[in-house]
C-alpha angles and dihedrals in degrees: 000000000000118000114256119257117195133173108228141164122242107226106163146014117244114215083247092067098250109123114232131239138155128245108200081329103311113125106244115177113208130200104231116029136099138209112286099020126117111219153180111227133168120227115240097176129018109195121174096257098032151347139236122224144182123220104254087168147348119246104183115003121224124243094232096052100105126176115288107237098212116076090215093059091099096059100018113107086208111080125041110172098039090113082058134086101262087222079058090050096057092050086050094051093043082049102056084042086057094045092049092050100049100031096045110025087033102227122156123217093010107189106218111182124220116293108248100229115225120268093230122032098190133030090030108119118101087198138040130175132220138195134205124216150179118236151178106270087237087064089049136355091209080063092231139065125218110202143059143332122278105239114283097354116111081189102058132080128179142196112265110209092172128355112195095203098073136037122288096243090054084061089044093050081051102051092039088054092047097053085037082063098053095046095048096041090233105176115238129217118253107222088207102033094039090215120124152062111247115062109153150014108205110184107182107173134182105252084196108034101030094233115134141174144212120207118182117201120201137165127247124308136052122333096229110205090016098136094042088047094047090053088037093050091049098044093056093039101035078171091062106135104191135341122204137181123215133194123224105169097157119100084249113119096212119120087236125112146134127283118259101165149356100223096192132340139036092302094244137054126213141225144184126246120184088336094317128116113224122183110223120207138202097274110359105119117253118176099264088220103063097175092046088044090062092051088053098053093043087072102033089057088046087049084055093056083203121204135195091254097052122121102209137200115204097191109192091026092163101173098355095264101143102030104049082050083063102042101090091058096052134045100234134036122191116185120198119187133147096220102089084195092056088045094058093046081056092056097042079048093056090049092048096052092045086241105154088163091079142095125188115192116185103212137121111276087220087065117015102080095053095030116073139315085016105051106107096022116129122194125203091218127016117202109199131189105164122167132267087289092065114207133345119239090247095044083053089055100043099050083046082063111052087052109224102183092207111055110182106187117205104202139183093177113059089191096058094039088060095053086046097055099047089058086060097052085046 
């Protein structure tokens, strides 16, 4: 059967990036439109309530669409709004926030204020994340592609030239170790098969300090050509700060792994935020927009209206970013995150900052204010940045109890920021 082709108008943006029209009333969402644009698309999957659709042709173009600067937009899963004014972009956001708030926490007038833009729109990123792959040798002679995922596609990988998200030394880096691999015959990892050796490229750098790190994560076995990749990689990047290599021999397609061996270097970099010096590690979590970040924490430390009495509970610490910038306004920090690696870089943070006013425990947040040293505790402010999940039912419970009376909620996930925060009104 022939795949359906429909003429439809694009009235709206969803939060995943597809833009939202309706079919003889039926919501389709289509990757590739904008609002205000008529277009042709091709449905991919009909489901009862909705369809999915891809753009075939514009109809009438938007006034807002402007010209992607990368020249992967078209296939890279990374970057969905790029063909739309960036001053677009921020309404649309404000707007789903707004949505979120109102449609699933169920709130009414909700006064959002203006986004802040960030300061940089391309080359922002501290860490960036590629993969290896097999492939056919018409998709590549070198029989095997270095760079990111094909929208929508777990399975395809294709070749990044020049990524304008990261640094360009981090593209340079890419495309040296693409062309290194070849040369040394150093055998890559098939996401489908699971045979191989190479399986990612991770490059996290310092935006304030210039320090940056390569980690490459393989699977099990011998790493064939180590010794001639380690002296070709430092003679090409002399700025190197530290390279590391990581094992992931598990059938899981995530750039995590263990550590095998620091190949040259400390093993971490470091960065500022707001005046402060924090060590990054392979794998410890660190904000990928470090300008932005500052601005962020900025206001959140201003929401808190911190004083020199407060007790306060930084939940989702990770690697003590927030709550060692804080130290220095409240008597008492107390820092909560799952990731016992994070947890010691928040430790090494505080020494290094000279904070003794900090305390970095590594447990679980469902579990570790109403487990332990912590039960009973109460805290005059709580800072949370918990991940796109939002908060477990358990870690809801626990920071009702200790009965901060200012909550200030870092979220990445507007929807379940809004459920969140109607369990704390009710």
């Amino acid at each position: 059967m022939p795949p359906k082709i429909i003429e439809l108008d694009i009235v709206d943006l969803a939060n995943t990036g597809l833009a939202v029209g309706y079919d003889n009333g039926k919501v389709t969402f289509v990757a590739g439109g904008l609002p205000g644009e008529r277009v042709e698309a091709m449905i991919t999957k009909s489901r009862r309530n909705f369809n999915q659709a891809r753009l075939v042709r514009l109809v009438t173009r938007s006034a807002d669409r402007v010209e992607p600067v990368c020249r992967h937009y078209d296939v890279c899963g990374g970057c969905s709004w790029q063909d739309l004014d960036y001053d677009r972009q921020l309404f649309y956001k404000r707007k789903q926030v707004i949505a979120c708030l109102e449609h699933i926490g169920g709130f009414e007038e909700v006064a959002v204020d203006d986004i802040r833009p960030s300061p940089d729109r391309f080359f922002y990123r501290n860490k960036m994340e590629f993969s290896f792959h097999l492939c056919h040798p018409e998709i590549s002679p070198r029989r095997f592609v270095l760079g990111l995922h094909e929208r929508g596609r777990f399975d395809r990988i294709f070749d990044v030239q020049r990524c304008h998200l990261e640094s360009e030394r981090s593209n340079d880096l890419i495309n040296f170790l693409r062309d290194e691999v070849v040369r040394l015959n150093i055998p890559v990892y098939g996401l489908l098969s699971h045979q191989g050796f190479l399986r990612f490229a991770v490059v996290r750098e310092g935006k304030n300090s210039g320090q940056w790190m390569v980690i490459l994560i393989t699977g099990g076995g011998e790493f064939i050509g180590k010794e001639r990749l380690i002296a070709a990689i430092r003679q090409r990047f002399p700025d190197l700060t530290t390279l590391i290599w990581m094992v992931n021999d598990t059938l899981t397609n995530i750039a995590r792994g263990v550590v095998r061996e620091v190949l040259f270097g400390p093993g971490y970099i470091e960065d500022t935020v707001l005046g402060l010096r924090f060590r990054i590690g392979p794998m410890t979590f660190f904000q990928t927009n470090i300008r932005q970040t500052e601005a962020l924490y900025t206001t959140a430390l201003e929401f808190a209206g911190l004083t020199s009495k407060d007790r306060l509970l930084d939940l989702y610490c990770g690697t003590g970013t927030i709550g060692l910038c804080a130290a220095g306004r409240v008597r008492e920090v107390v820092g909560i995150d799952i990731e016992e690696e994070s947890i010691a870089m928040a430790r090494i943070n505080a020494e290094v900052n000279g904070v003794d006013n900090g305390r970095f425990i590594a447990a679980p947040a469902d579990t570790a204010l109403t487990e332990g040293e912590l039960a009973g505790r109460s805290f005059d402010v709580a800072i949370v940045d918990p991940p796109r999940a939002g908060l477990l039912p358990k870690a809801m419970d626990g920071l009702l109890a200790v009965g901060a009376p200012r909550v200030v909620y870092i979220s990445c996930n507007p929807a379940t920021l809004a459920r969140d925060a109607r369990q704390f009104v009710e």
